[in-house]
C-alpha positions as CSV (number, residue, x, y, z in Angstrom):
1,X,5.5,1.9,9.3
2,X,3.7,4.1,6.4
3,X,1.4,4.1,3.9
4,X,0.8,5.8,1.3
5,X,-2.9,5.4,0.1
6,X,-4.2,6.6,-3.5
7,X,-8.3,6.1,-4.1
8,X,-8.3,4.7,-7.8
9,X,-10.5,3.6,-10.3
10,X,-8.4,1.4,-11.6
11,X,-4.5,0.8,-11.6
12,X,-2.3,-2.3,-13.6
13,X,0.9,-3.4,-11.8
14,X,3.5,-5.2,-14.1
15,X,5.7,-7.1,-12.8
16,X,9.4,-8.3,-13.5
17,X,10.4,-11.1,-10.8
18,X,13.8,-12.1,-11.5
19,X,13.3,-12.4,-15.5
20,X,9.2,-13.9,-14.1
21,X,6.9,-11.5,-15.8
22,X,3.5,-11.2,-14.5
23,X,0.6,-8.4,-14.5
24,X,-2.2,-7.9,-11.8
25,X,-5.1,-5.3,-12.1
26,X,-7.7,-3.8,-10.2
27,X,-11.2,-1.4,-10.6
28,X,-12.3,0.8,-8.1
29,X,-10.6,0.8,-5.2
30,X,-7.0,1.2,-2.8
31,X,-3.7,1.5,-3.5
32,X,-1.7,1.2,-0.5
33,X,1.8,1.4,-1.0
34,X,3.7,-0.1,2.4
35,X,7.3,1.2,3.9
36,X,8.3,-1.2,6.8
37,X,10.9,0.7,9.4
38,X,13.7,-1.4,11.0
39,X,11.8,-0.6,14.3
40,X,8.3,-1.3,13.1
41,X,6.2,-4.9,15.3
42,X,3.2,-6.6,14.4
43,X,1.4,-3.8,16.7
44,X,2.3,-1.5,14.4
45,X,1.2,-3.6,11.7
46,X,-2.0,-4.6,12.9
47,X,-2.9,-0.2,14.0
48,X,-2.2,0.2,10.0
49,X,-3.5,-2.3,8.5
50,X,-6.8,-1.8,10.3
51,X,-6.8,2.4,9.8
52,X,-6.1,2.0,5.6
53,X,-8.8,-0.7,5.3
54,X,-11.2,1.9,7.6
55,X,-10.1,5.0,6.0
56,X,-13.3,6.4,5.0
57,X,-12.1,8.1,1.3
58,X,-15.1,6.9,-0.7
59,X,-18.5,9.1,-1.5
60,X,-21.5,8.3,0.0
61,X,-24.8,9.3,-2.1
62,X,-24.9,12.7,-0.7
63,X,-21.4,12.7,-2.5
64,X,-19.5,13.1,1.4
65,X,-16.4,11.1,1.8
66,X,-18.2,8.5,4.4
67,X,-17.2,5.4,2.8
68,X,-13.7,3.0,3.1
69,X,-13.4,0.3,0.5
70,X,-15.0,-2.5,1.9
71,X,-17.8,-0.1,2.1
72,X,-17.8,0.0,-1.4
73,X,-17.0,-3.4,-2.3
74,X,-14.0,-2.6,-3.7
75,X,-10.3,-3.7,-4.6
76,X,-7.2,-3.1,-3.3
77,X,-3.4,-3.1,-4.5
78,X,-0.5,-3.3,-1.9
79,X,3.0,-2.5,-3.2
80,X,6.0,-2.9,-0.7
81,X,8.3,0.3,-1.2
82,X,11.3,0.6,1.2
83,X,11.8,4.2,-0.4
84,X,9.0,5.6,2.2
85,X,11.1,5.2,4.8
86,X,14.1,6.9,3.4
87,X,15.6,10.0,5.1
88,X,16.1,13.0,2.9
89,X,16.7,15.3,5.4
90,X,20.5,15.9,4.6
91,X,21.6,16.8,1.4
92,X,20.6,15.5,-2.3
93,X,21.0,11.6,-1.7
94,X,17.9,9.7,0.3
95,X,19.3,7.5,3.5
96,X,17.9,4.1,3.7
97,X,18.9,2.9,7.2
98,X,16.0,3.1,9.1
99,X,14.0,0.6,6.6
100,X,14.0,-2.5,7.8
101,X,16.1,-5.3,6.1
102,X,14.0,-7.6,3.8
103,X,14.4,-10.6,6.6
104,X,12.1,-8.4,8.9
105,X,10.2,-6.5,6.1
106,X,8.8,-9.3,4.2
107,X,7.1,-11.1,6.8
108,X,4.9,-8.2,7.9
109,X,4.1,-7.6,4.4
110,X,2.9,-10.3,4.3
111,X,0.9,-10.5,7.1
112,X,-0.4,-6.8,6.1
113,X,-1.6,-8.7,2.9
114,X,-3.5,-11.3,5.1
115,X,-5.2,-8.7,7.2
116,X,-6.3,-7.4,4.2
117,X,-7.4,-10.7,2.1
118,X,-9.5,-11.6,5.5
119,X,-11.9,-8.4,4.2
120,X,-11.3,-7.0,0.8
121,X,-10.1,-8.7,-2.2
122,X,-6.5,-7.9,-2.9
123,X,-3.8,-8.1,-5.5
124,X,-0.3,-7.5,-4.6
125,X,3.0,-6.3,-5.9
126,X,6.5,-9.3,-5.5
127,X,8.5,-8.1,-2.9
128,X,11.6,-7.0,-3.9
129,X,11.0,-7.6,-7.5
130,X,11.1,-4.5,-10.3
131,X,7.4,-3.3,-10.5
132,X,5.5,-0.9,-13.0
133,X,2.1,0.6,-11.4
134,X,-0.1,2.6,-13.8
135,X,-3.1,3.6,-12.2
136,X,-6.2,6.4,-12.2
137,X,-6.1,8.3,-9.5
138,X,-9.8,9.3,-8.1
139,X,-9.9,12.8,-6.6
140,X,-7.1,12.9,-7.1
141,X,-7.1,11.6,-3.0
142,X,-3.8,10.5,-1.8
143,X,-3.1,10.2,1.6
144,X,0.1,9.7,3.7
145,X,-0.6,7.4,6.9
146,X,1.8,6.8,10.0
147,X,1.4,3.1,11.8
């Protein structure tokens, strides 16, 4: 599993399920985008899930990154993106294989939403649908993390 956190102040996601056109939006806050490997469990899940929503990325006020969102009171967007786990180790075209398949993928996405939602308020991406994410990146701090 991996995650690819950005600390924003804000960030729009549109949204174009299947002809369904919706828009969410968040302030300050996370967002996480998710890759689910075809070997990933709800251990894994749960490890993730509970290091993004501690990750400590906000200022304090002696302006020290000592904070995580729910420090903060903030927001946070979660995206699923099967391109994370893509290999691009041999030539010019990215190998999907070891993502997991959406029957496996979309369950633990969704339970990595409910971890969240139990803590922080949360807005969410449709999985599998075409998505548009504008957002302002604060730092800019983006971090790559391994569940």
């Amino acid at each position: 599993m991996k995650a690819i956190i950005q600390r924003v102040d804000s960030a729009v996601i549109d949204i174009d399920d299947n002809g369904i056109k919706t828009r969410e939006e968040i302030g300050k806050g996370l967002v996480i985008l998710l890759g689910i490997y075809a070997t990933d469990t709800e251990q894994n899940l749960k490890t993730l899930a509970e290091r993004c929503r501690g990750m400590r990325i906000f200022c304090d006020e002696n302006d020290k990154m000592n904070l995580s969102v729910n420090d903060i009171g903030g927001e946070v967007l979660i995206v699923s993106n099967f391109t994370l786990c893509a290999d691009t180790s041999h030539g010019k075209r990215p190998s999907f294989i070891a993502a997991a398949r959406p029957e496996q993928a979309k369950p633990l996405y969704d339970k990595f939403i409910e971890m969240f939602k139990e803590h922080t308020p949360v807005k969410t991406g449709v999985f599998g649908a075409d998505m548009k994410i504008n957002l302002v990146n604060d730092g800019p701090i983006t971090l790559v993390v391994d569940g």
